[in-house]
N, CA, C and O atoms as a GROMACS GRO file, in nm:
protein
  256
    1UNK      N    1  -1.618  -1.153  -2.371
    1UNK     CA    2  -1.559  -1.046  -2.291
    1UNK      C    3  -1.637  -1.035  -2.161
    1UNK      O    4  -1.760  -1.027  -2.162
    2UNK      N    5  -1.573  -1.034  -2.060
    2UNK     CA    6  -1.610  -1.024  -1.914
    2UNK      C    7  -1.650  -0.864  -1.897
    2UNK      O    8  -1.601  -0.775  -1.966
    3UNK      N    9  -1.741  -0.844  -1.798
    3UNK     CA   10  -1.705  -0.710  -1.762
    3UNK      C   11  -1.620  -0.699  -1.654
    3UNK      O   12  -1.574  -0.792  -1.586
    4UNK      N   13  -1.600  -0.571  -1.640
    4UNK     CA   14  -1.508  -0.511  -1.537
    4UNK      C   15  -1.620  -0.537  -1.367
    4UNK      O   16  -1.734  -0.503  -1.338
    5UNK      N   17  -1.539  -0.592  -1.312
    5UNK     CA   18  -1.609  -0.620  -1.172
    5UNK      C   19  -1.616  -0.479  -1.109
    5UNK      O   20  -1.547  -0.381  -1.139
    6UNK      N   21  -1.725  -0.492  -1.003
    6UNK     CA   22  -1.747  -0.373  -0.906
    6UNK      C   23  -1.647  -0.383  -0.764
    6UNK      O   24  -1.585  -0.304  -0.692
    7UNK      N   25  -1.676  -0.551  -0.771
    7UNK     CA   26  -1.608  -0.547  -0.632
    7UNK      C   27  -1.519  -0.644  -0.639
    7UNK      O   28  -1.488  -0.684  -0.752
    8UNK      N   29  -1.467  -0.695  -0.538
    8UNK     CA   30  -1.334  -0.767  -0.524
    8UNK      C   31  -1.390  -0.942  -0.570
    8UNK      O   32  -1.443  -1.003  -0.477
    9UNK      N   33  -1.379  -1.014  -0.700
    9UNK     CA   34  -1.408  -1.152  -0.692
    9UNK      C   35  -1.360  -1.213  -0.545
    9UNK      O   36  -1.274  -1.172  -0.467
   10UNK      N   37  -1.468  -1.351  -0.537
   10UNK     CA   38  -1.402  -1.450  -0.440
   10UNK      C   39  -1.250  -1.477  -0.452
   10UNK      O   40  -1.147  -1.462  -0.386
   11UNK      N   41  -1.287  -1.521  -0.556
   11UNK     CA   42  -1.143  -1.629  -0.619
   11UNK      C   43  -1.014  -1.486  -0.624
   11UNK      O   44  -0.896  -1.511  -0.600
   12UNK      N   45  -1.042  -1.398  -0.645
   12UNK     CA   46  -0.941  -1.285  -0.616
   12UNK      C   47  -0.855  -1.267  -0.495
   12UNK      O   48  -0.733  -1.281  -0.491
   13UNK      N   49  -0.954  -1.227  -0.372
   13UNK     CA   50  -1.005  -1.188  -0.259
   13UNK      C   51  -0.926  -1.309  -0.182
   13UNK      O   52  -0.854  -1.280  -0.087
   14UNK      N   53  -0.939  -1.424  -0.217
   14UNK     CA   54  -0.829  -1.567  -0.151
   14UNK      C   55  -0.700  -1.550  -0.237
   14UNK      O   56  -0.592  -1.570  -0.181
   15UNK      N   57  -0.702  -1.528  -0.321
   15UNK     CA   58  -0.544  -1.488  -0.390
   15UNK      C   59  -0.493  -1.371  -0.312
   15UNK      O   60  -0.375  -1.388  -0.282
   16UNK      N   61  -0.542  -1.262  -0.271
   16UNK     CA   62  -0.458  -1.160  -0.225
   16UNK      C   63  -0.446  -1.185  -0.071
   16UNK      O   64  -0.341  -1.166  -0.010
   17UNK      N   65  -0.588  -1.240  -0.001
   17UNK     CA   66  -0.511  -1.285   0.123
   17UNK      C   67  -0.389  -1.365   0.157
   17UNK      O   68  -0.297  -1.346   0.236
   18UNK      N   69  -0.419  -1.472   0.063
   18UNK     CA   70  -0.306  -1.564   0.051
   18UNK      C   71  -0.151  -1.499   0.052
   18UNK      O   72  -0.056  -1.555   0.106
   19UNK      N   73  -0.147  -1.423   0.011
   19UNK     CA   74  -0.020  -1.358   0.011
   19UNK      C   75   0.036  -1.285   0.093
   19UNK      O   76   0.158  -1.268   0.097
   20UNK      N   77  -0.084  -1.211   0.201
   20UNK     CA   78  -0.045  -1.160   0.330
   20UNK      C   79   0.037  -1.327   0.397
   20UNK      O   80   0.141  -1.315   0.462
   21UNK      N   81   0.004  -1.407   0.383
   21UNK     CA   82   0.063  -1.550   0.431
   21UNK      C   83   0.192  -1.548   0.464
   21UNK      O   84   0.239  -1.576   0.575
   22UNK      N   85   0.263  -1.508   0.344
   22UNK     CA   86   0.394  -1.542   0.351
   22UNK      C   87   0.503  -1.436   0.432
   22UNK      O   88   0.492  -1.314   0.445
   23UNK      N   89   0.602  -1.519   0.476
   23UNK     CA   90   0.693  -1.473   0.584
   23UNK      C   91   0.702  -1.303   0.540
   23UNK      O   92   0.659  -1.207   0.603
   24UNK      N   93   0.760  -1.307   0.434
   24UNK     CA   94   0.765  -1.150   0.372
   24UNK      C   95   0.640  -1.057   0.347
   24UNK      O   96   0.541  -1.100   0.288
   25UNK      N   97   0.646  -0.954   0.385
   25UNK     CA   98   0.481  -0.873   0.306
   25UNK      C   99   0.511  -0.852   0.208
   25UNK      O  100   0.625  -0.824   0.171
   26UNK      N  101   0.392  -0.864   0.126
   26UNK     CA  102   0.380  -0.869  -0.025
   26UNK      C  103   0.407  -0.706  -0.046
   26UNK      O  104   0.372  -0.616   0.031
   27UNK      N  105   0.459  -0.696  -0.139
   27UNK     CA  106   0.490  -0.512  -0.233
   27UNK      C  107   0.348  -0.549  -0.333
   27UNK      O  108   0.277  -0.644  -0.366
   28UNK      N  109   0.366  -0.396  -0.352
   28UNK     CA  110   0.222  -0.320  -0.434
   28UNK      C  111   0.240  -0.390  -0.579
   28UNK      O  112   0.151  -0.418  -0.660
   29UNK      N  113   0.407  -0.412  -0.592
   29UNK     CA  114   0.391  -0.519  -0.712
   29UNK      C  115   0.315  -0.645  -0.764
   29UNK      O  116   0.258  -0.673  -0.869
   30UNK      N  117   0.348  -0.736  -0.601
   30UNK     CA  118   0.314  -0.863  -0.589
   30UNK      C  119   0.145  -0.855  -0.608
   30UNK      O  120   0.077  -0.944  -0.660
   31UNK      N  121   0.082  -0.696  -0.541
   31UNK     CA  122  -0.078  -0.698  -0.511
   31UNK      C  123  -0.104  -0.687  -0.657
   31UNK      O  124  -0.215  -0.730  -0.688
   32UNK      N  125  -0.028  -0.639  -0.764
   32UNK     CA  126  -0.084  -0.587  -0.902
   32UNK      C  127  -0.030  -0.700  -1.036
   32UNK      O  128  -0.042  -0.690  -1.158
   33UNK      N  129   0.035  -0.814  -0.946
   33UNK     CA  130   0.059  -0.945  -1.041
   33UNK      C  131  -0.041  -1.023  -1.008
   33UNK      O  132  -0.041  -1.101  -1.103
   34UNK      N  133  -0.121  -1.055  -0.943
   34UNK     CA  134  -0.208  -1.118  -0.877
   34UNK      C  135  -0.361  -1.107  -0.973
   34UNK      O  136  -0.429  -1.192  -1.030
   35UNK      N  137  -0.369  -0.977  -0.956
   35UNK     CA  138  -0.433  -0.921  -1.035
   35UNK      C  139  -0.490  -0.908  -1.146
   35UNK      O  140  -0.601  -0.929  -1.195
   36UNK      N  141  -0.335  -0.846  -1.194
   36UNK     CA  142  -0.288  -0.917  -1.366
   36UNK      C  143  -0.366  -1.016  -1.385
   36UNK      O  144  -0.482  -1.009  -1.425
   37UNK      N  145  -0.300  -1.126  -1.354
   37UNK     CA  146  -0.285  -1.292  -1.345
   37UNK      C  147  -0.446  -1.290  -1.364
   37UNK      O  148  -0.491  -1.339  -1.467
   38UNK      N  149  -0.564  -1.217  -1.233
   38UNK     CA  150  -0.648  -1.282  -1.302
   38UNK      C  151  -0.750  -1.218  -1.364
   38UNK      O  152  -0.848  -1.286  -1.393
   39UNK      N  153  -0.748  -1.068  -1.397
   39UNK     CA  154  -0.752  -1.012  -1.509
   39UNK      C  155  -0.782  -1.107  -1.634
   39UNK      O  156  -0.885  -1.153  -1.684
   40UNK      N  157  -0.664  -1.116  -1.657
   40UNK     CA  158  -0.614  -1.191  -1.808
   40UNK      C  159  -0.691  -1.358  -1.816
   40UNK      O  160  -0.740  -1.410  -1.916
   41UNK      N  161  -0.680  -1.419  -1.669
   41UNK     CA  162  -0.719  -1.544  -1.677
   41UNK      C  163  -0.878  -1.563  -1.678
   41UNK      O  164  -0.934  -1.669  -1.705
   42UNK      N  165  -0.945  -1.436  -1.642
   42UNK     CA  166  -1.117  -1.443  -1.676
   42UNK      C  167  -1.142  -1.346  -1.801
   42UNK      O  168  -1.254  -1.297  -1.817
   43UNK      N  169  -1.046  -1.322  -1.880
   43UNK     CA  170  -1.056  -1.230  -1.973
   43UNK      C  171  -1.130  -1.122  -1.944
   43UNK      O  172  -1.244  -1.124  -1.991
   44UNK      N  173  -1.091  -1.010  -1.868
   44UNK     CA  174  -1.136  -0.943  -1.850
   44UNK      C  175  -1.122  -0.767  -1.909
   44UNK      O  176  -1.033  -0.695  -1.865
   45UNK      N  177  -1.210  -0.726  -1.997
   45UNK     CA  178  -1.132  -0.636  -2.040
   45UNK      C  179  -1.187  -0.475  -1.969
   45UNK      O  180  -1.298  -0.437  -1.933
   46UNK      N  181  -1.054  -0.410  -1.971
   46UNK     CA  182  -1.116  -0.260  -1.876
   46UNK      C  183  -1.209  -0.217  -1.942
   46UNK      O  184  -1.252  -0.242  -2.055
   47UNK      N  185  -1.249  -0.125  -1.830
   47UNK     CA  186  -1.400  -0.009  -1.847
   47UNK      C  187  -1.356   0.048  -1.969
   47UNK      O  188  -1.245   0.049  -2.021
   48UNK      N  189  -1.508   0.114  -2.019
   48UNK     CA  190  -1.451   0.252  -2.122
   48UNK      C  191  -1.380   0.332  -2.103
   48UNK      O  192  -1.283   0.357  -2.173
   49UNK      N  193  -1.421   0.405  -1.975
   49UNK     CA  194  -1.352   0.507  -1.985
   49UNK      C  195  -1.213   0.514  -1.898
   49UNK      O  196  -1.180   0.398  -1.872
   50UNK      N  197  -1.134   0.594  -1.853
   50UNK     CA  198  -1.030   0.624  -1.858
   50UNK      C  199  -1.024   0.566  -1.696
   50UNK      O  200  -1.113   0.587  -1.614
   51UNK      N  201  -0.900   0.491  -1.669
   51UNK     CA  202  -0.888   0.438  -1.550
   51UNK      C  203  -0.769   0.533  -1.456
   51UNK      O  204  -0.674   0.578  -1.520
   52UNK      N  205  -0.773   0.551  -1.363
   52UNK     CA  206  -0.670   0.653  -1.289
   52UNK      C  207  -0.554   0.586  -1.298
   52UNK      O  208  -0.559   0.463  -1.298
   53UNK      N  209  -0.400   0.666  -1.308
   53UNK     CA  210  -0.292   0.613  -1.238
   53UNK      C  211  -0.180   0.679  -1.244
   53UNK      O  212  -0.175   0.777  -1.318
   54UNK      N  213  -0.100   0.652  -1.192
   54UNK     CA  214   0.004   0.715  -1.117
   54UNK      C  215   0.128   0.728  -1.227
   54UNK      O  216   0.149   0.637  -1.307
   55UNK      N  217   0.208   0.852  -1.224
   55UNK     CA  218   0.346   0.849  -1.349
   55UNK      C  219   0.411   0.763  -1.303
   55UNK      O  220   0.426   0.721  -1.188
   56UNK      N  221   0.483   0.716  -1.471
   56UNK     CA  222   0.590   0.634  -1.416
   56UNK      C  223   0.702   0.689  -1.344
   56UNK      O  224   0.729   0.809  -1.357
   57UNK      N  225   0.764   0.621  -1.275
   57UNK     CA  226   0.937   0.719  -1.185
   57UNK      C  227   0.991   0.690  -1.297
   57UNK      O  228   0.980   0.603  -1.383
   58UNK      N  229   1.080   0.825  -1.270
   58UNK     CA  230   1.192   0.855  -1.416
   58UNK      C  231   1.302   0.813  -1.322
   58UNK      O  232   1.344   0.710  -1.374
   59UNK      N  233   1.392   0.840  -1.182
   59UNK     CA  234   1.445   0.762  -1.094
   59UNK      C  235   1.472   0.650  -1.084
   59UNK      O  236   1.412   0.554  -1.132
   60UNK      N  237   1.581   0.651  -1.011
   60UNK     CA  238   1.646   0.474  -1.004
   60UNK      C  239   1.531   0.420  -0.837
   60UNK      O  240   1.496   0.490  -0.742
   61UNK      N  241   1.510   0.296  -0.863
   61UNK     CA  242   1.382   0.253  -0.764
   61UNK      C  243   1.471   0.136  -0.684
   61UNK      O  244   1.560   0.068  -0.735
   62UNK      N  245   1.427   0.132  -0.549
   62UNK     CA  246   1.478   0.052  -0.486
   62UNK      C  247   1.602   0.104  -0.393
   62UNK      O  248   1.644   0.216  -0.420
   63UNK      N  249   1.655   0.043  -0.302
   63UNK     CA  250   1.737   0.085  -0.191
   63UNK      C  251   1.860   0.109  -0.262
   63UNK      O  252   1.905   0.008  -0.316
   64UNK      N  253   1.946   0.243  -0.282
   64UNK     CA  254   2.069   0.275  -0.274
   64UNK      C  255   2.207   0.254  -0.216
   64UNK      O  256   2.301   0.325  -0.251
   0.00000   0.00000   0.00000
């Protein structure tokens, strides 16, 4: 088990620039698959205690 990093990995840090790259700007999605991705790929498991975040929308998402 990895610990939880303080700060942004290298190998992270070139993944999320990388994505400012492309023609489109990346959504808060794309910043939190990235992430994911390498989360999971250095096995990393969260802190003890309780991590902040936001409710889910009960709302329909996306342009009308």
């Amino acid at each position: 088990m990895t610990k939880w990093p303080r700060t942004i990995p290298y190998d992270l840090k070139c993944k999320l620039e990388s994505l400012r790259e492309y023609r489109s700007k990346p959504s808060l999605q794309d910043d939190w698959a990235a992430i994911f991705e390498w989360l999971n790929k250095h096995d990393v498991q969260p802190p003890d205690h309780t991590l902040p975040i936001e409710p889910e929308l009960s709302g329909p998402v996306g342009h009308l």
